[in-house]
Backbone bond lengths (Angstrom), bond angles and torsions (degrees), N, CA, C in turn:
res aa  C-N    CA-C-N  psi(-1)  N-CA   C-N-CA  omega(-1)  CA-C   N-CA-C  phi
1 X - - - 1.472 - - 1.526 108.91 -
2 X 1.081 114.42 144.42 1.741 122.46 -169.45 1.632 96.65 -88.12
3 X 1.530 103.19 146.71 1.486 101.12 162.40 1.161 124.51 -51.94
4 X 1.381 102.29 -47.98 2.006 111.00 -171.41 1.487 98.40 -51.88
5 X 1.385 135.73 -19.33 1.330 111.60 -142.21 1.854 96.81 -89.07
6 X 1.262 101.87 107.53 1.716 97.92 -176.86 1.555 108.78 -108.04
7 X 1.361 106.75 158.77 1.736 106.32 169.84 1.792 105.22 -47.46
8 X 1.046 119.34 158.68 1.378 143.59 157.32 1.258 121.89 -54.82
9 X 1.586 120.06 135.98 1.760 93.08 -154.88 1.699 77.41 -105.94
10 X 1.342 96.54 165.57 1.358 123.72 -173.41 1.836 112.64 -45.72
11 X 1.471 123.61 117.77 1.687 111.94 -158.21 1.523 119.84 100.52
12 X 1.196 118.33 -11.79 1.606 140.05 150.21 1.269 134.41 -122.79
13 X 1.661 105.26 123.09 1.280 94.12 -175.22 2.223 92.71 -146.70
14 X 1.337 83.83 115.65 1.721 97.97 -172.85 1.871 106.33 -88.81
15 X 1.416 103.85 128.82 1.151 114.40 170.68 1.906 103.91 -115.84
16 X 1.176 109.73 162.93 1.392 131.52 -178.96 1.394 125.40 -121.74
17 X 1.299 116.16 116.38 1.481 121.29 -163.29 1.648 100.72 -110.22
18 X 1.770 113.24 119.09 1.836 97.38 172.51 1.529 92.09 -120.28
19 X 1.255 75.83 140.34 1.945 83.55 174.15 1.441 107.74 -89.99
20 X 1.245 123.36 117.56 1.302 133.58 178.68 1.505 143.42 -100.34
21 X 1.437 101.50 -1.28 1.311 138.35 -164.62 1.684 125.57 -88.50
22 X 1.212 107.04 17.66 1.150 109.48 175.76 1.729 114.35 -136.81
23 X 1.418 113.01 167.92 1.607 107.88 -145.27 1.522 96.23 -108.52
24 X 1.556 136.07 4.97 1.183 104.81 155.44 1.536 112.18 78.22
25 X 1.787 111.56 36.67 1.348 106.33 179.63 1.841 119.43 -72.32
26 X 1.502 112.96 -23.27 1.223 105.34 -179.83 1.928 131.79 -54.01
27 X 1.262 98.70 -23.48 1.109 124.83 -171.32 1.530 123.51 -102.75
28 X 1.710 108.90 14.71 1.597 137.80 142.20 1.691 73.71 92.50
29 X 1.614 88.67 -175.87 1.576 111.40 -174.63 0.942 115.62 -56.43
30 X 1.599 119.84 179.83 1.392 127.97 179.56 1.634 112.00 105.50
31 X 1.525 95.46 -163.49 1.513 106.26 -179.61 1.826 112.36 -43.94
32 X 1.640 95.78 163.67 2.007 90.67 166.81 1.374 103.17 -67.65
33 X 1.208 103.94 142.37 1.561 109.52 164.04 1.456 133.21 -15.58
34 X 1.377 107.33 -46.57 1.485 149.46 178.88 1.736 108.96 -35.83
35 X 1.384 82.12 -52.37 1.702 114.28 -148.99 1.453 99.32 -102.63
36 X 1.704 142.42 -20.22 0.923 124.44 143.05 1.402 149.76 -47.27
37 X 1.181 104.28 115.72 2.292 119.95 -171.64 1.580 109.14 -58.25
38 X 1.656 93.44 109.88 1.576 96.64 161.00 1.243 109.27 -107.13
39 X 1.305 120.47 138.91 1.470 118.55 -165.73 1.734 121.54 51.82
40 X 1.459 98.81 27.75 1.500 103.03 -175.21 1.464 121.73 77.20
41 X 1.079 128.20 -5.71 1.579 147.74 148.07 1.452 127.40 -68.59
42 X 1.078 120.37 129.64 1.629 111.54 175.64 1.502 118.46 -68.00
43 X 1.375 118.51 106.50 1.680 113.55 179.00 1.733 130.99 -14.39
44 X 2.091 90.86 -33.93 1.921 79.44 177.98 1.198 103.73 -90.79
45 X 1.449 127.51 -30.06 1.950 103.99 172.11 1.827 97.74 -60.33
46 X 0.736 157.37 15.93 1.473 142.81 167.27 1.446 85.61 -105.23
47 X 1.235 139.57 -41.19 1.656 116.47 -168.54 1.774 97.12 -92.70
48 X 0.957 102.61 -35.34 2.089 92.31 176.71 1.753 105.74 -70.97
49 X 1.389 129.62 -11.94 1.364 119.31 162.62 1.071 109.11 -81.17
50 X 1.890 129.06 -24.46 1.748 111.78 -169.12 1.599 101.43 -80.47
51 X 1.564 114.91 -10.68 1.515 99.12 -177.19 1.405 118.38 -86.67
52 X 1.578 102.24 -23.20 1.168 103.68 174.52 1.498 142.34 -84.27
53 X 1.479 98.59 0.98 1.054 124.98 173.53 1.594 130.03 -74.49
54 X 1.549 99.06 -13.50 1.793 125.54 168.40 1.788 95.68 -89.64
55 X 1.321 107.91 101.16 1.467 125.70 169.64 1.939 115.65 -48.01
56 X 1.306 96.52 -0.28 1.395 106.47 178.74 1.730 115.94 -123.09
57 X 1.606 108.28 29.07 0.990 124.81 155.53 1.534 119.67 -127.22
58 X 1.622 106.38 111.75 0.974 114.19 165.36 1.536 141.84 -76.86
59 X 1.362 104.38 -3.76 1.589 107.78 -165.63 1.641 95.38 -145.35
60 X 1.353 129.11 153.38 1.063 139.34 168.90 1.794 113.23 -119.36
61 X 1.139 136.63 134.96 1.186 116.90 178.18 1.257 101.12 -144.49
62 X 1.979 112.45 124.60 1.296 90.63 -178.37 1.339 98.48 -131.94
63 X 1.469 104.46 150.78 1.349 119.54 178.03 1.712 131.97 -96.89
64 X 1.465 106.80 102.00 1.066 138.03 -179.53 1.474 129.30 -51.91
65 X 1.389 124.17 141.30 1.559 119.64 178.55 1.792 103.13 -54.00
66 X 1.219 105.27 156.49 1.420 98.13 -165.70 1.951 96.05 -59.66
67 X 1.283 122.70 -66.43 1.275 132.30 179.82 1.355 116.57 -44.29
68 X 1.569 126.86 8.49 1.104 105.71 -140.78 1.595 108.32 -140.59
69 X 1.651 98.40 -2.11 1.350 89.48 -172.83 0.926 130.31 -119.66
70 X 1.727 120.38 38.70 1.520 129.78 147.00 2.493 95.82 -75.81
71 X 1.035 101.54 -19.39 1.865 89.81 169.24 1.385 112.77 -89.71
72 X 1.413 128.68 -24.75 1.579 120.71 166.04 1.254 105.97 -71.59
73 X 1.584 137.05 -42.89 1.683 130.97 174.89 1.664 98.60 -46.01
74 X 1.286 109.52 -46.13 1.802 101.20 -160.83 1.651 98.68 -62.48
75 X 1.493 126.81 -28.25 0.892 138.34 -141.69 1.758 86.12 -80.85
76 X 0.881 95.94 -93.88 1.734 125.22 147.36 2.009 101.45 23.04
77 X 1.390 88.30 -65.19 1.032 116.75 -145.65 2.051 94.99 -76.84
78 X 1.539 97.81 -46.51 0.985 109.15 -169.17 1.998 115.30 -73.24
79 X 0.901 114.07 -5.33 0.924 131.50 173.62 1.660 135.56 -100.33
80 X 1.293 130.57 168.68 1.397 113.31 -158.00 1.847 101.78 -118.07
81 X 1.028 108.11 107.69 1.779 116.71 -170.75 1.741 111.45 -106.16
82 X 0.970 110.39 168.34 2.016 109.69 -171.71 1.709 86.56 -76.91
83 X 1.285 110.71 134.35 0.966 133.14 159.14 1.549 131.31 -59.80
84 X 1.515 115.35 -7.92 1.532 139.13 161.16 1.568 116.84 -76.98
85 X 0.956 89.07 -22.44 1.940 100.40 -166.80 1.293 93.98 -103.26
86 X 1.421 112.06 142.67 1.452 123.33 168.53 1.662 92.47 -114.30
87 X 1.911 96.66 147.31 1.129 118.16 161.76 1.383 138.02 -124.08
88 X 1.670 116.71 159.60 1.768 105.92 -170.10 1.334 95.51 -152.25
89 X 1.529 113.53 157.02 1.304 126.58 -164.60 1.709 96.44 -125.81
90 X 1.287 129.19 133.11 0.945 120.74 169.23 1.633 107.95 -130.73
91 X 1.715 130.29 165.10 1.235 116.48 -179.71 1.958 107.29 -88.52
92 X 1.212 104.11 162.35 1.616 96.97 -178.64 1.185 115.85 -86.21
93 X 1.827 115.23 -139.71 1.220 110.64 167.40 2.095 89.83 -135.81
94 X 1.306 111.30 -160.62 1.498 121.48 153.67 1.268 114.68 -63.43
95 X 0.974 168.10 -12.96 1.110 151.24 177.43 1.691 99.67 -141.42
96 X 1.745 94.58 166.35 1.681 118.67 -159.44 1.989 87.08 -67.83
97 X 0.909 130.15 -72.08 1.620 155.61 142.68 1.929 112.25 17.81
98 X 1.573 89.14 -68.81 1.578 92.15 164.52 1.734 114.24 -83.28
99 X 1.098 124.68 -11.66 1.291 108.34 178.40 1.263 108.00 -86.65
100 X 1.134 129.80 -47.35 1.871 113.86 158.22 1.066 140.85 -11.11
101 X 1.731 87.04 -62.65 1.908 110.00 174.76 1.681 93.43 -61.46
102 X 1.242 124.44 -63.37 1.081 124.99 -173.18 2.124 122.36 -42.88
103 X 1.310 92.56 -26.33 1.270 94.55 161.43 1.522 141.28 -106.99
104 X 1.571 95.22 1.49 1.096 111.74 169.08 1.387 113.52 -92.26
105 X 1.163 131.91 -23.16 1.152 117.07 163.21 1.461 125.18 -85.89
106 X 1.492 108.96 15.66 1.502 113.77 164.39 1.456 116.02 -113.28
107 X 1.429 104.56 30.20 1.087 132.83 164.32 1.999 117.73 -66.65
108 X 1.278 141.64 127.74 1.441 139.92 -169.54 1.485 97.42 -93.52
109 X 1.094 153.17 134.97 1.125 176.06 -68.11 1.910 86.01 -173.22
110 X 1.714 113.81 131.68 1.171 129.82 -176.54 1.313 109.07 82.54
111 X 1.511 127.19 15.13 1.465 127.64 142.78 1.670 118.57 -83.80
112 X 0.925 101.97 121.71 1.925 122.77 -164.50 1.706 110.14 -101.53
113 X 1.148 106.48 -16.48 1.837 106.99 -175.39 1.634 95.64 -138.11
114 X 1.389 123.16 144.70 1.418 133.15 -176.90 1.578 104.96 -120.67
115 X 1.378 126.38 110.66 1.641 99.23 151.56 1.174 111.10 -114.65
116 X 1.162 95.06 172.75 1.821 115.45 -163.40 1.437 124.89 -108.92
117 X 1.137 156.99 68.88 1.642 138.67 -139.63 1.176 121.73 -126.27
118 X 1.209 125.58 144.76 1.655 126.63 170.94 1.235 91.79 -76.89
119 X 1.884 85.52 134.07 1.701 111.91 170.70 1.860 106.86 -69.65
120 X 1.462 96.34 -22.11 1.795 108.37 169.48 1.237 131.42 -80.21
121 X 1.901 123.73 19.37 1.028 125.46 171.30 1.402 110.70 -135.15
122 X 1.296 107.73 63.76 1.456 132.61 -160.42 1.768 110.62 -31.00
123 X 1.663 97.07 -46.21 1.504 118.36 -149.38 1.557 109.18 -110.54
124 X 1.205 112.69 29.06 1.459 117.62 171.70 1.623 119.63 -33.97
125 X 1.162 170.32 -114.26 1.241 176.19 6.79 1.402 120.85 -18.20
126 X 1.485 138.28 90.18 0.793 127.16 147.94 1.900 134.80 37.28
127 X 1.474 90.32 -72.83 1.334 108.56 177.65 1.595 119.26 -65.73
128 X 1.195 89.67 -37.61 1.960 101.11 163.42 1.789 145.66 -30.32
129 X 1.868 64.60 -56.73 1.944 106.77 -163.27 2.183 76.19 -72.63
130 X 1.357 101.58 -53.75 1.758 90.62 -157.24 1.622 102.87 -84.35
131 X 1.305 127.47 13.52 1.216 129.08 139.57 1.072 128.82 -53.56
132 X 1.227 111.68 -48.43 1.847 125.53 -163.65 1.772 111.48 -86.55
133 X 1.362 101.29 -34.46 1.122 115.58 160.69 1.302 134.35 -65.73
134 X 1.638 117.80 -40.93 1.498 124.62 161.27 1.225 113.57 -55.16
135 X 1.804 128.71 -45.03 1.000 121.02 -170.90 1.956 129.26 -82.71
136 X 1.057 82.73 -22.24 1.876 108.23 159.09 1.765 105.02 -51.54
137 X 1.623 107.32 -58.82 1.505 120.65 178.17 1.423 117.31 -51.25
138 X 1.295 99.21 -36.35 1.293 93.67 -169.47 2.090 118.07 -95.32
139 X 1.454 88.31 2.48 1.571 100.81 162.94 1.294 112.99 136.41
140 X 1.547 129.47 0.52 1.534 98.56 -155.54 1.758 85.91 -112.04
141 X 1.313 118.92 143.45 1.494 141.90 -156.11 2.334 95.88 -64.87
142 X 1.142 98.81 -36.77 1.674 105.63 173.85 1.231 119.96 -156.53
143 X 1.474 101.45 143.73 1.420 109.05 177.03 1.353 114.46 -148.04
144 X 1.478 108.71 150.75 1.171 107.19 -160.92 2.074 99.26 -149.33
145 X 1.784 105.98 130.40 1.030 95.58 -178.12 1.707 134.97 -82.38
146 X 1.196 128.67 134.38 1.524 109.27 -162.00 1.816 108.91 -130.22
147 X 0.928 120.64 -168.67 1.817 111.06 -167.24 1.895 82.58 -164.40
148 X 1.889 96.63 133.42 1.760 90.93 164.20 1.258 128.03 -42.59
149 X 1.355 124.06 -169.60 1.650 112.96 162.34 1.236 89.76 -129.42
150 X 1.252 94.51 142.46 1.524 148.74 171.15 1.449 105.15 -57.36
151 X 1.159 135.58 -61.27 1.068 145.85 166.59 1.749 137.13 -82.44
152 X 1.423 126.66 132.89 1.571 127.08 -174.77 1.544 85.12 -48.56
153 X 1.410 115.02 166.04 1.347 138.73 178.47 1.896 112.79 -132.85
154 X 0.702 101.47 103.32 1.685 112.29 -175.92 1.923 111.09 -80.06
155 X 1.058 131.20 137.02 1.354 110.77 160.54 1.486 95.38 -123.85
156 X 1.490 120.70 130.20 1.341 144.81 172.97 1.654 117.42 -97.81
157 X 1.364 91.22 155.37 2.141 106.19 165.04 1.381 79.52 -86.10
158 X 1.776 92.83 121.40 1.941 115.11 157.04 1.774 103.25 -39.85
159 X 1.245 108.04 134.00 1.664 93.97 162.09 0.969 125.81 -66.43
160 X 1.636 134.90 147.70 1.223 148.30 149.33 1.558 123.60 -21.59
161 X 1.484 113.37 -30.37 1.611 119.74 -135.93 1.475 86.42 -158.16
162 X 1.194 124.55 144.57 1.735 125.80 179.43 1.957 88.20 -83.29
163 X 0.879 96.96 117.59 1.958 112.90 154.72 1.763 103.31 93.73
164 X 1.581 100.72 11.77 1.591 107.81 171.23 1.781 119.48 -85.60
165 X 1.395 125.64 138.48 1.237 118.04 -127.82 1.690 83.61 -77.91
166 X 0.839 120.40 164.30 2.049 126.01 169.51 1.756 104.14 -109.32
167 X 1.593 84.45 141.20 1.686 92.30 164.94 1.007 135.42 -86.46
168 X 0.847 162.50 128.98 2.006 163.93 -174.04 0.682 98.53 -78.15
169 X 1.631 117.48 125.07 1.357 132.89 -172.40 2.051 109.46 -111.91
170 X 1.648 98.13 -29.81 1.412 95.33 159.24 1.705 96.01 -165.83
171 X 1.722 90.87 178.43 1.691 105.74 179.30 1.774 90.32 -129.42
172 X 1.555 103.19 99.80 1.182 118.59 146.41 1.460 127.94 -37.60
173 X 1.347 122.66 143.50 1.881 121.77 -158.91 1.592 79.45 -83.91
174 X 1.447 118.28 151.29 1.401 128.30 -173.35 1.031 114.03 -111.08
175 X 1.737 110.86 -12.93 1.845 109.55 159.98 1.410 133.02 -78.95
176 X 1.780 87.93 -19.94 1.961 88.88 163.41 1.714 120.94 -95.50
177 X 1.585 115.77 9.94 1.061 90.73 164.08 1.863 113.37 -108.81
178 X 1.567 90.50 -171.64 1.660 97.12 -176.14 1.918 100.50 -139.68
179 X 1.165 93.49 154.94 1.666 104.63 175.55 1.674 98.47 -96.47
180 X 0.931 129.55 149.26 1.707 136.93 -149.72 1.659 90.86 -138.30
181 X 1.600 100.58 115.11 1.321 106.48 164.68 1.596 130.51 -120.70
182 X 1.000 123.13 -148.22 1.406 119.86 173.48 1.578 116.68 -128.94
183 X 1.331 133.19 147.89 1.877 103.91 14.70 1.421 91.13 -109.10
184 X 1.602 85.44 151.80 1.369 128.25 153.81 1.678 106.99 -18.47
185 X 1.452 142.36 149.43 1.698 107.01 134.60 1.583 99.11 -130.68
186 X 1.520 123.70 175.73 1.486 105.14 -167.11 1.826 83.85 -178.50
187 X 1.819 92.16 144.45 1.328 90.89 -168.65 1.788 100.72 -92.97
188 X 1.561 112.82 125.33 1.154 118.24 -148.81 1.873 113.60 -60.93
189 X 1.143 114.94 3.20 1.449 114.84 -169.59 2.089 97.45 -98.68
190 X 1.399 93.29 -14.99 1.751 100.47 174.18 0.861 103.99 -93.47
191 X 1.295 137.66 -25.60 1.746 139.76 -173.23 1.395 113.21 -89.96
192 X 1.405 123.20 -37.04 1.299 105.93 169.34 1.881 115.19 -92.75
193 X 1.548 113.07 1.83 1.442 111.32 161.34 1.860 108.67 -79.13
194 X 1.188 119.74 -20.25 1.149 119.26 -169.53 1.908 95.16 -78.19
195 X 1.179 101.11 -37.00 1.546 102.66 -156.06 1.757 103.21 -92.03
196 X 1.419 102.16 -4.15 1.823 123.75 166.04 1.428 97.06 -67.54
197 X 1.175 103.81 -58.50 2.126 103.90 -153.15 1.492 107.66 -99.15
198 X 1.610 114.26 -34.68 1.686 104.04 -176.20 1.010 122.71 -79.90
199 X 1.564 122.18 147.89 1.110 101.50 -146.24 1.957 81.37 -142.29
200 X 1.211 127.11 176.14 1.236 115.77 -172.22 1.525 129.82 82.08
201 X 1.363 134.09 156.47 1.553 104.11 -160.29 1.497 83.61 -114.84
202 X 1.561 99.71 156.76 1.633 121.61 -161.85 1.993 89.95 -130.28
203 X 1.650 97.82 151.51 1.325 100.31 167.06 1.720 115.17 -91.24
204 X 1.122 127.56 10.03 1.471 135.94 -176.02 1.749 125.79 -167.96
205 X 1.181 111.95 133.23 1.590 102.34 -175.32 1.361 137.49 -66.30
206 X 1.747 100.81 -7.77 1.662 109.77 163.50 1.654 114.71 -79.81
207 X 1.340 118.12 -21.79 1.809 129.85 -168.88 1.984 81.76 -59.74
208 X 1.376 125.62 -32.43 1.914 140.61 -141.07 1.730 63.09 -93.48
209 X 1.253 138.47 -95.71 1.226 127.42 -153.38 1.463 137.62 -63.56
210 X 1.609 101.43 -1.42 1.837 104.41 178.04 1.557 88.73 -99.45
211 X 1.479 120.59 -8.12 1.563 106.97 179.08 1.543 90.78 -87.35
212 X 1.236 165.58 -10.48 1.244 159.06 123.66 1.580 130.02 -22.50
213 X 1.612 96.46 -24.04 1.363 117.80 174.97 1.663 98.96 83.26
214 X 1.189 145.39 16.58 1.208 140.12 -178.00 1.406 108.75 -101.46
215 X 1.239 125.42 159.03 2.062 115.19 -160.08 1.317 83.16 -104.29
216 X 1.214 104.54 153.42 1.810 139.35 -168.12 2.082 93.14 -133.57
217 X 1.664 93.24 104.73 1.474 86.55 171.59 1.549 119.05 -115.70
218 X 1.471 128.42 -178.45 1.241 118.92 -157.44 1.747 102.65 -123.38
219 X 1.086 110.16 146.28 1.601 112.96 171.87 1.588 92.14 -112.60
220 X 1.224 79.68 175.44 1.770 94.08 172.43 1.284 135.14 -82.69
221 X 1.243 135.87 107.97 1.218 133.23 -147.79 1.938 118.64 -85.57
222 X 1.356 129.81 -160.45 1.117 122.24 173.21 1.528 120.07 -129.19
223 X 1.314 134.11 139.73 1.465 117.67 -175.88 1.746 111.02 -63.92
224 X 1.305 105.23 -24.91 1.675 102.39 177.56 1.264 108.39 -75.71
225 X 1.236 128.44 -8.89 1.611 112.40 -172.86 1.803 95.72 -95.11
226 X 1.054 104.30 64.24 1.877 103.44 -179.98 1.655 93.10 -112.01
227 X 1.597 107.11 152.78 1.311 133.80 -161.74 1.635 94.65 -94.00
228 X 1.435 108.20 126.22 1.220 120.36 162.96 0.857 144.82 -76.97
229 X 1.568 135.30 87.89 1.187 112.08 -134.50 1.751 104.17 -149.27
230 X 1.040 131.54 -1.34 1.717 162.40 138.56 1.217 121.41 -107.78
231 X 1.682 94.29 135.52 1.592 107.29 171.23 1.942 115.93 -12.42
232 X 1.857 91.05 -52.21 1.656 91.72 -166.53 1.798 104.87 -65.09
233 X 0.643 123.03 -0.11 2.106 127.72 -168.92 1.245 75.49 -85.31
234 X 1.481 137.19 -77.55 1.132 134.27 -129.50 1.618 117.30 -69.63
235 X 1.651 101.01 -17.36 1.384 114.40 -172.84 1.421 113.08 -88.78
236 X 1.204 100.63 -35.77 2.017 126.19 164.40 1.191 86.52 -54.49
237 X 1.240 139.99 -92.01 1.578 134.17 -141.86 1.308 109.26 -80.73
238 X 1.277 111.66 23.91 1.664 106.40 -174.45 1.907 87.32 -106.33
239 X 1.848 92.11 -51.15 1.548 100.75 160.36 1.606 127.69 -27.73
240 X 1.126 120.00 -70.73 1.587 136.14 167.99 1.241 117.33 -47.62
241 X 1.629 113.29 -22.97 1.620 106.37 -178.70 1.579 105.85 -100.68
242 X 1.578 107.65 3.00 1.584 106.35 -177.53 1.468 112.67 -87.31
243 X 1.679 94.44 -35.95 1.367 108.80 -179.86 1.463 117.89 -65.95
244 X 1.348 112.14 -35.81 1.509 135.75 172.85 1.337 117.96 -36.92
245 X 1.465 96.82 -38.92 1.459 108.21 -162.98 1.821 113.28 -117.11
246 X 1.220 100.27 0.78 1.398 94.69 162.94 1.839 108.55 -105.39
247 X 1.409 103.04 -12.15 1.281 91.65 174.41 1.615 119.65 -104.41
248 X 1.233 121.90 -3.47 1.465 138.25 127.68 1.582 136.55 -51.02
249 X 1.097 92.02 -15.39 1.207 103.04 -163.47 1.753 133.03 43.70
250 X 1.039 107.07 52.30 1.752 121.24 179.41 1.360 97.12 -162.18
């Protein structure tokens, strides 16, 4: 547990929304994404423990395949969560977009801060989650954590032909961009106006609030909070949880 991580001061109270509802085709057949064991654990109890692990989240809410979430409650259930935090399972919809909304409106009335998280970034840090959250507190309508890139960034003409070579059309400056992680945080009376009026499907729930015209700013993100999303993620974060635990000692 991080020092920073303090109770919620009186007039805030942060809940956590993971969308859980999708099957995780990159990562070949089988279980939803969700529901695949890292370290013998199912990836979303590893992402519903990193939220709960910010003492200034009171609620966890996760959003379930529509069919599916009397087996995430068992899941839920079957597993060992902070006893401070309350949790809820709700079913989703088809898309990443409506299951949000869908969990945001299973949201209890006198929650003031929203975050948002991939059930695919199991291993967030602690210190992160109450980053995104402080800075929400302290006024700005969204935030979202992000890390330089590591890598040149090319933007190409899509090919013509699946495996036909593409042309580069430019090289974006690589100090103004950022890699965008989770979670999200967002002050919940902008998040469910965003998710009132936008309309169209978005790859992230802050893209819903700069189409509002309201500024979406960035904290600093963590290399462990990376999205799992190929075989190779899974071997990395199996990595990170070995190290985790010898330097934790458990």
């Amino acid at each position: 547990m991080s020092h920073d991580s303090r109770p919620s001061p009186a007039g805030t109270r942060t809940a956590a929304v993971i969308p859980a509802a999708g099957r995780g085709v990159r990562l070949g057949p089988g279980a939803p994404k969700a529901l695949r064991a890292l370290n013998g654990t199912p990836m979303l109890i590893h992402a519903v423990r990193a939220m709960a692990a910010s003492r200034s989240v009171s609620l966890v809410v996760v959003v379930a395949p529509p069919d599916g979430a009397s087996e995430v409650k068992a899941l839920l259930d079957s597993h060992a969560l902070p006893e401070r935090t309350d949790f809820a399972v709700v079913p989703g919809g088809e898309t990443r977009q409506e299951s949000v909304r869908l969990g945001l409106e299973a949201l209890p009335p006198g929650i003031d801060i929203v975050l948002v998280h991939d059930a695919a970034r199991p291993l967030v840090p602690v210190d992160t989650v109450d980053a995104v959250i402080e800075a929400v507190r302290d006024g700005a309508p969204a935030v979202v954590p992000a890390l330089p890139l590591a890598d040149t960034v090319k933007q190409v003409e899509p090919a013509a032909a699946p495996g036909a070579p593409e042309p580069v059309v430019a090289t974006p400056e690589r100090a103004r961009l950022r890699a965008v992680q989770t979670p999200q945080g967002f002050d919940r009376d902008t998040l469910v106006r965003a998710h009132e009026t936008v309309t169209g499907e978005v790859t992230d729930d802050a893209s819903m609030v700069e189409q509002l015209g309201l500024q979406v700013v960035v904290v600093p993100g963590h290399e462990e909070a990376f999205k799992v999303t190929r075989p190779l993620d899974l071997v990395l974060a199996e990595a990170v949880l070995a190290r985790r635990r010898l330097t934790d000692g458990f």
